[in-house]
C-alpha positions as CSV (number, residue, x, y, z in Angstrom):
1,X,78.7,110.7,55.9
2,X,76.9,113.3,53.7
3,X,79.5,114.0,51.0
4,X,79.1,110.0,49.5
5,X,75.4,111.4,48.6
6,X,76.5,115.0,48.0
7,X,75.8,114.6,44.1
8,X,73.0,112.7,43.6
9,X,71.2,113.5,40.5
10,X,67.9,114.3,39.2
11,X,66.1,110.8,37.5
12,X,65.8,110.9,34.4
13,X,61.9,111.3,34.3
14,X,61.8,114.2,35.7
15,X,60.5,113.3,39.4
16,X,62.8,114.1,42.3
17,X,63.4,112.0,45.1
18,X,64.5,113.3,48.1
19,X,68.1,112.4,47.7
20,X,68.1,115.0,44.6
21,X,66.1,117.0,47.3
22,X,69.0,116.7,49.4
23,X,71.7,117.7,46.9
24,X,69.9,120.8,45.7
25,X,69.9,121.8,49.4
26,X,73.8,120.8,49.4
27,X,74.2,122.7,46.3
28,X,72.3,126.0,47.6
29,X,74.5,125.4,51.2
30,X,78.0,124.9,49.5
31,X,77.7,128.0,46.9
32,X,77.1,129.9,50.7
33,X,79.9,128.6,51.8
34,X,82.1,129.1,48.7
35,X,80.7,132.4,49.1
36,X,81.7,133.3,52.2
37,X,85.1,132.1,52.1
38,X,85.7,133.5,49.0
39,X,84.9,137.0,50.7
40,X,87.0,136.2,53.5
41,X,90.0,135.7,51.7
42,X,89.2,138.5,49.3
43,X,88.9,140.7,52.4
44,X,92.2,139.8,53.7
45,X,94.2,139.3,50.7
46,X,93.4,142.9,49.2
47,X,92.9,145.2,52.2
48,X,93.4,148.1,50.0
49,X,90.5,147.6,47.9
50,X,86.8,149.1,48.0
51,X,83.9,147.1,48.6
52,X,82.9,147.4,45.1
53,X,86.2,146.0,43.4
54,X,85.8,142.9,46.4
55,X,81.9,142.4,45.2
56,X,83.2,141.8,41.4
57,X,86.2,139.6,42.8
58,X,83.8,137.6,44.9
59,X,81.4,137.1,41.6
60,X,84.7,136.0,39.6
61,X,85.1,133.6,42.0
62,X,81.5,132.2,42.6
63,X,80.3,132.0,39.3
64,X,79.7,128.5,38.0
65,X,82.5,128.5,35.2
66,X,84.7,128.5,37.9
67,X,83.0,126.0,40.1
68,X,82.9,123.7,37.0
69,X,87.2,124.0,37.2
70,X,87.2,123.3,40.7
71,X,85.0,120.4,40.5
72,X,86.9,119.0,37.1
73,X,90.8,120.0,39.2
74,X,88.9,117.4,41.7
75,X,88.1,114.3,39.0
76,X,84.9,115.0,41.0
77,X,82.6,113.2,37.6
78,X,84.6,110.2,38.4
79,X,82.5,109.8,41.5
80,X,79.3,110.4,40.2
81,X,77.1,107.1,40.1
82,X,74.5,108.0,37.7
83,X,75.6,110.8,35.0
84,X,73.4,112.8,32.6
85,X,71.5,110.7,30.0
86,X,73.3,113.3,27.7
87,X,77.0,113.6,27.4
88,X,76.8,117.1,26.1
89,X,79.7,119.1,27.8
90,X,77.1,122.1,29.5
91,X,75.4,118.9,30.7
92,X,79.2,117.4,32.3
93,X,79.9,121.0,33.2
94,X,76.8,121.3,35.0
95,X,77.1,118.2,36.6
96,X,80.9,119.2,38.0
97,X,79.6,122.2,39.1
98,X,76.9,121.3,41.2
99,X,78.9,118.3,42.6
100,X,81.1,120.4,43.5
101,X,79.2,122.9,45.2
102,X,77.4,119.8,47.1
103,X,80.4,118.8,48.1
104,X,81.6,121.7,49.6
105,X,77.9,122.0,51.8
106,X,78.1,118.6,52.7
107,X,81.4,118.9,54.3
108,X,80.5,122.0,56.2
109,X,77.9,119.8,57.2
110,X,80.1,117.1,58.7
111,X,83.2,119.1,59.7
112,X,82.1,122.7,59.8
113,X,84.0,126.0,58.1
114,X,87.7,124.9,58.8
115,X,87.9,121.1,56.7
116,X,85.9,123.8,53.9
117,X,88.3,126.6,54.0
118,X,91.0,123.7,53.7
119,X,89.2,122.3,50.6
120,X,88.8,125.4,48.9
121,X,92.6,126.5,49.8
122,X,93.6,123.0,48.0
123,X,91.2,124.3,44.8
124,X,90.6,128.1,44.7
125,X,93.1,130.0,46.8
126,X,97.0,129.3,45.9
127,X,98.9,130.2,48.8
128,X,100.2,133.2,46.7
129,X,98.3,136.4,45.2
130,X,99.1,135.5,41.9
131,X,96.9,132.9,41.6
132,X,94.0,135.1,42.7
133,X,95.5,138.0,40.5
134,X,95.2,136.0,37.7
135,X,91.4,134.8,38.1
136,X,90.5,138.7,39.0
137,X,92.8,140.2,35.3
């Protein structure tokens, strides 16, 4: 299926082929997804709040700090065939990032919105408002 080639890389001079091609689009599918869901569950979770206090909890949760956790919470670099020629950490953080964000489009891809909302229950949303409490302040 898709998500064994959700995170394949750039080479390392320079040229894409179209399996980085591919992940890119992953990439640019899963933060939608992410997205989404993470408005969803905002939505439902706080039903007192305004629209503008959901937009910034929706940002919290998209930005690529966080996707970097969720990919690292997975081991998801552990996967990865071909790594970074450089081991600097924004590199590695980079790397867990976009994996993960591939990941999450390529199993919206195979599965649809339900196997992703499970995923990103597992890694984003504890079953309890703390956890969200906490990543909003």
């Amino acid at each position: 299926a898709r998500v064994t080639n959700s995170c394949d890389l750039k080479r390392n001079d320079g040229d894409t082929d179209d399996s980085s091609l591919h992940s890119s689009r992953l990439q640019f599918l899963g933060k939608s997804v992410i997205s989404f869901l993470a408005a969803s569950h905002i939505y439902f979770l706080f039903p007192e709040d305004k629209e503008s206090n959901m937009t910034q909890q929706r940002a919290v949760l998209v930005q690529k700090e966080l996707s970097t956790k969720f990919g690292d919470s997975l081991k998801i670099s552990e996967f990865v065939l071909e790594k970074p020629s450089s081991q600097k950490s924004t590199d590695l953080n980079k790397l867990a990032s976009d994996c993960f964000e591939a990941l999450v489009g390529s199993v919206y891809i195979d599965g649809g919105i339900t196997p992703c909302r499970s995923l990103l229950a597992e890694v984003m949303f504890d079953t309890k408002k703390e956890r969200l409490k906490n990543i909003f302040g």
